[in-house]
Structures are given as C-alpha cells and as structure tokens.
N, C-alpha and C positions, 0 to 999 in steps of 0.2 A: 504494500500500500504506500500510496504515496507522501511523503512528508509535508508538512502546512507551510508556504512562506510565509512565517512570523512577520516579517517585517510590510512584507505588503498588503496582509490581510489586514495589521493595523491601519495602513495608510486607506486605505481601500475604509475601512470603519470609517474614522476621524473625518473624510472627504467625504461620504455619503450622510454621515450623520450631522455635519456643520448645513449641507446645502439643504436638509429635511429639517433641521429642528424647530423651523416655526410650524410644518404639521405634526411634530411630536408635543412640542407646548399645547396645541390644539386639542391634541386627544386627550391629556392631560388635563386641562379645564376643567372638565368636568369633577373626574375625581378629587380636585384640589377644592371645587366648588363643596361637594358632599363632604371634606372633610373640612374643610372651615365652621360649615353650618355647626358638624358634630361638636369641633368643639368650645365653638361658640355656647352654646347650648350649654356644655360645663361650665364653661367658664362664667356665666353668668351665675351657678348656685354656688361658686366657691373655691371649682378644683385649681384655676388660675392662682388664686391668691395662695393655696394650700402648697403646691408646688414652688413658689416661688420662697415662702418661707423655709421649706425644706431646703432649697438650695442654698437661702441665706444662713440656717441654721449647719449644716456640711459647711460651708466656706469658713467663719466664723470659729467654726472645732477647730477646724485644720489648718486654718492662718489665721491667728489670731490677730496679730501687727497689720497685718495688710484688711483685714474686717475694721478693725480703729482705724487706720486711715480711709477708708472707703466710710465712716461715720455709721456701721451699724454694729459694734462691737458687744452690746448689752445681752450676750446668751443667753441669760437665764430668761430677760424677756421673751425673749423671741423663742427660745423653747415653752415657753409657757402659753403665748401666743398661738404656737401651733400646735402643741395638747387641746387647748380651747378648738380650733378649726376642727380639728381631727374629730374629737368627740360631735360636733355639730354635724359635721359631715356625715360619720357614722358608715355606713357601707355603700356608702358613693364612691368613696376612692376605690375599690376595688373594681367594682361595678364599671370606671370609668378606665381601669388598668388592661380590665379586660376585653371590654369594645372597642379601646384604642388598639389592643392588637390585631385583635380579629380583624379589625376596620382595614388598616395596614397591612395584612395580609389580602385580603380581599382587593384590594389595589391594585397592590403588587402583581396579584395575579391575574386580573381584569384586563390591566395596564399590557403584561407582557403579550395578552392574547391579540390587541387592538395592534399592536407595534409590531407583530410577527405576520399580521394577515396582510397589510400596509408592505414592510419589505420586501415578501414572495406575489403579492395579489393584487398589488396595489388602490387596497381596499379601506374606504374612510369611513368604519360604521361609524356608529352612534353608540353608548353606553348600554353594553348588553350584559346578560347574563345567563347565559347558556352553558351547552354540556362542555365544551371546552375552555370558559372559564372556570366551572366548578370543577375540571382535572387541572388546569396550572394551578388552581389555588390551591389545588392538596398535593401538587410538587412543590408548589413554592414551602409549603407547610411543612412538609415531610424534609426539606433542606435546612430550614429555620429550628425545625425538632432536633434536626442532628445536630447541628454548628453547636444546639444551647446543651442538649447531651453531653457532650466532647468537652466541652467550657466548661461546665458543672465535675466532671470527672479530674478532668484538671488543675479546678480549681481546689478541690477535695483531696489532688493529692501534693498540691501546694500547703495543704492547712498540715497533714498529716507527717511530711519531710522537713517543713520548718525549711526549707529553701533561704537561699538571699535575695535581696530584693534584685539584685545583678542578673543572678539564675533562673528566676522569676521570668525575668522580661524577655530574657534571651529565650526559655521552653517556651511561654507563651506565646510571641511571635511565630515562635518554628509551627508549633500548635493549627496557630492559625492560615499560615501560607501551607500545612497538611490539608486542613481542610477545606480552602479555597481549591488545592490542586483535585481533591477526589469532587468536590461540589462541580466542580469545572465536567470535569469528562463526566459529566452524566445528563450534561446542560442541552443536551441538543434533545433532549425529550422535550423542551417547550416548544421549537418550531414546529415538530412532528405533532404535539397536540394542540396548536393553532390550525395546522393545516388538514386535521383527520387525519394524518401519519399511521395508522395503525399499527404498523409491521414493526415502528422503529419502538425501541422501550427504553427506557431508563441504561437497561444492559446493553444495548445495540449501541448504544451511545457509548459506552464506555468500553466494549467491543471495537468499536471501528476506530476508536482514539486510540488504540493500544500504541504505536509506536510513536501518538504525535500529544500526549501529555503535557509535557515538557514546552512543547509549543505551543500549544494552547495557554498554558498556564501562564508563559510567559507574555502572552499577547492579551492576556485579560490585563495582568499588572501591567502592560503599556498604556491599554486604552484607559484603565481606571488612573492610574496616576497625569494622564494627556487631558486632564476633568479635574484637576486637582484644585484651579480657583474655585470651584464649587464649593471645594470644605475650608478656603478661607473663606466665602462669602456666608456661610454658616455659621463659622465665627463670630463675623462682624456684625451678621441678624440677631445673633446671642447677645452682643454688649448693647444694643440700640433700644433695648427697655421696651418694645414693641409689645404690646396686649398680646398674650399667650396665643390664643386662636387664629393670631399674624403670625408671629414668630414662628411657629407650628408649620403651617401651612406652607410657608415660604420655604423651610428647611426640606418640608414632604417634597417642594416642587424641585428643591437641591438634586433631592437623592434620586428624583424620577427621571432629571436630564442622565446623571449618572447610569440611572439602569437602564435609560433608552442606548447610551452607546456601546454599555456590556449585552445586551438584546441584539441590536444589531451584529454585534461581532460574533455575536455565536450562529444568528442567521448563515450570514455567511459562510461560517466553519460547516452550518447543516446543508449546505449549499455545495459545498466542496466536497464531502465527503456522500452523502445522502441522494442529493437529485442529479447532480453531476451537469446543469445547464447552465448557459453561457450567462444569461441575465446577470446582471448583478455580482457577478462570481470575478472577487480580483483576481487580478491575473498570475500568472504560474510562473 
C-alpha cells in the first residue's frame, strides 16, 4: 500500500480549508446559535456567576500574591460566597455539567456529519439529525470515553507512584500524543459514516492505515498546530471578562474552525486511501 504524502496532504488541507471557511462558519451558525441560547439560559439562574467564583476561588488558593494584586485576595469570602451559590443552586450545577457535555458532543458530531457531506458531495444541508448523525455522535462518544479512560488510569497511576512533577509532564504528554496516534487511525470511520460507507468500520480504518500511522499522525499535528492562533484567540476571549454565554460560544466557535480542518484532512486521507478518485484528492 501506498504511503500518505504528509507534507502535501497538509498543504492540500490548509489550501482547501482557508478558501471554504466562510461555508464552514456557515454551517456552524447554527450550532453556535443553539449553544448560546443553552447557555444563556444558565447563565441567567446562576451557573455564570457560580463558575466564575470557582475560578476566582482556584486562582486565589494557588496564587495568592498575584489574587492581591488582581484586588480579589479575601478567600475566605469568596469561598463563602460560593458555598452560598452552590447550596442555592443545589443540583443545577450538575444538571448543567451534564447537558453541557452531551450538548458538545452532539455538535461535534452533527458538525462532522455536515462538513464531510460538503467535502465529498458538495452538499449544504441544513441542521439535521439523522441516522448518521446519531452514529458520528456515538464515534465521536466512544473517542471522548477512551481519551477520559486512559487520562483517568493515568492519572491514578500518577497519585499511586508519587511521580515528579518533571515525570508527570513528560508521561502525560507521551500519554496523550499515544492517544491522538491510535484516535487518528480509526478517524476515517466518520467520512464513511457521512457518506453510508458501510463496508469501511472503525477496523478498516485502522487496517488500511497500517503502514501510514506515523503519517497521519504527523499531518494531524501539522494541520492542528497550522490553527494555532485559534488557542491564542481563546486566550485572549478568557481575559476580556465577556458574559459566560459569549465567552463560551466564541471558544465553541474556536474549536469548531479547529475540527473543520482536522475533518477535512482526514477527508482526504478517506479519499486517498478509500474511494481512490481524482476530486479533491492532493496530489501524489
């Protein structure tokens, strides 16, 4: 089988994905719309306010000098402040933990389905939710279950080793670019279930990758770090004090341009390796 050019299947991304990304913002509206509403919606009984003390009450433990200069140094209030919220709130926060994810999930996987039909089909639905949304959403699921599996195991055998904080950062890292690398070669089940792919599965994906891993893997970390002002701009929407249901929204819309050009590069890769046609397919 033949090997992936990494370098051009990047450039071949980056170029298609720069001259489309005003009809990926498009498709995207919508879901940025439905999650604003959502958390507008909290944010108006509480959870805005509730989050934000939590973070001032985290910052505050753990720098205290830099909480007095930033003028919110009084802990005890502001722990006290948010015991009062908490108890008011009562089982909102949870409630809203977990429709945020689901919500997030359900995007993500909505999102990949619209952005895969559009690369091969050149097809501009409208906000649906059909049989192959409801299978990306339970790949997207079943990727999100493992990553937090794997993270949870690791972080369990960080508490039990007493690690340093050096060794720490160096496993985890590794950790995590393992599981980017095995997440990667299984990626090409969402263009096969955008497109009723039947025959391709999860395995076939990671079958047909067998000698071209390594290049994939490395052409994910090109196009995601080639998108890297996105996570200063998410930064920057952090320090700007913007009402939660802004700041929120605008981060979601961060990570969606981010997953539209890791979507398309895996198009591609299903494209090279899968239908074997000229369209769209960088070149060799």
């Amino acid at each position: 089988m033949k090997k992936i050019p990494t370098l051009e299947s990047v450039r071949f991304t980056l170029s298609y994905t720069y001259g489309e990304i005003g009809v990926a913002a498009k498709f995207a509206l919508p879901w940025l719309i439905l999650y604003a509403v959502f958390t507008l919606v909290f944010q108006l009984i509480g959870i805005g306010e509730f989050y934000q003390l939590t973070e001032m009450v985290i910052f505050a433990t753990n720098f205290p000098k830099d909480a007095l200069a930033m003028g919110y140094d009084k802990l005890p209030i502001l722990k006290a402040n948010l015991a009062a919220l908490t108890v008011a709130l009562g089982a909102w926060v949870q409630i809203h933990e977990l429709l945020n994810k689901l919500l997030i999930l359900v995007i993500f996987g909505g999102y990949s389905v619209v952005l895969q039909r559009y690369y091969f089909l050149e097809e501009e639905p409208a906000v649906r939710f059909e049989r192959q949304e409801l299978k990306s959403i339970g790949y997207v699921f079943a990727g999100v279950a493992f990553a937090w599996l794997v993270a949870s195991l690791v972080f369990y055998m960080f508490e039990l080793n007493d690690l340093s904080n050096a060794r720490t950062a160096i496993v985890y890292i590794g950790i995590i670019l393992l599981m980017i690398f095995i997440l990667v070669r299984f990626s090409l089940i969402l263009p096969a279930i955008a497109l009723d792919d039947f025959k391709t599965t999860g395995f076939t994906s990671y079958k047909v990758t067998k000698r071209n891993g390594f290049g994939m893997f490395f052409g994910f970390l090109l196009v995601s770090l080639s998108v890297s002002p996105l996570y200063i701009l998410g930064v920057a929407v952090e320090r700007l004090s913007l009402p939660i249901f802004l700041d929120w929204t605008l981060q979601l819309f961060a990570w969606l341009i981010w997953f539209t050009f890791v979507s398309w590069y895996i198009a591609g890769i299903y494209k090279y390796f899968i239908q074997r046609i000229t369209t769209h397919v960088f070149p060799i």
